[in-house]
C-alpha positions in Angstrom: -34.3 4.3 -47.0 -31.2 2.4 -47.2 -30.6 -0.7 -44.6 -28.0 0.4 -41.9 -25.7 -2.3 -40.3 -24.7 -2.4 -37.0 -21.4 -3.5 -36.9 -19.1 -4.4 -34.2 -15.8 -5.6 -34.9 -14.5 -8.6 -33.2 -11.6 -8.6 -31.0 -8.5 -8.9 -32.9 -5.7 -9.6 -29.9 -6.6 -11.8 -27.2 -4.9 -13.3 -24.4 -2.9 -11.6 -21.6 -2.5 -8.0 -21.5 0.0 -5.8 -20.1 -0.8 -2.2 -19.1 1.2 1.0 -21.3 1.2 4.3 -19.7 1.5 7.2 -22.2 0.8 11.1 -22.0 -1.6 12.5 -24.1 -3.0 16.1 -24.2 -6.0 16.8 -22.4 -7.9 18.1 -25.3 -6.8 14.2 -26.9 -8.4 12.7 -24.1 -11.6 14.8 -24.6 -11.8 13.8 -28.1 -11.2 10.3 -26.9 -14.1 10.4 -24.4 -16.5 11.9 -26.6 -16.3 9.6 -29.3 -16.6 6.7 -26.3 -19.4 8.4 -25.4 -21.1 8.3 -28.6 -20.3 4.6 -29.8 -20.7 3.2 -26.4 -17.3 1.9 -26.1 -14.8 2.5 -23.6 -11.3 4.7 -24.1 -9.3 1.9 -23.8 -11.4 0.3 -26.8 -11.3 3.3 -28.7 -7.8 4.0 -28.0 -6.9 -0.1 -29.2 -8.8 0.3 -32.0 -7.2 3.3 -33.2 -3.7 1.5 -32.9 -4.9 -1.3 -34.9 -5.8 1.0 -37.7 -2.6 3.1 -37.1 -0.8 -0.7 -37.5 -2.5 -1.9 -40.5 -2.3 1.5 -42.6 1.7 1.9 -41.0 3.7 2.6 -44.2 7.4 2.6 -42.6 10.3 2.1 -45.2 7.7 2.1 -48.3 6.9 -1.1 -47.6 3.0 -1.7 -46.6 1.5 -4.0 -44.3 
């Protein structure tokens, strides 16, 4: 059997925080809670994390990064 890792990410941003608001579709937020619920994290987490990955794989004007 192959070793598994577990690997958690440190936090990228740090510092002070300010709080966004933003509408989602209730069948988003479900997604959103069950895949908190099955990594442990919390929907804020899971919703940073899949800004930072939105961020780093942006490719706006052709240009990436």
């Amino acid at each position: 059997m192959a070793d598994k890792k577990f690997v958690i990410p440190s936090k990228r941003y740090k510092g002070d925080t300010s709080v966004v608001s933003a509408r989602l579709p209730i069948d988003m937020i479900k997604d959103l809670d069950k895949i908190a619920e099955n990594t442990g994290r919390n929907r804020n987490e899971i919703i940073m994390l899949c800004l930072e990955y939105a961020i780093d794989n942006l490719d706006s004007d052709g240009k990436e990064g």
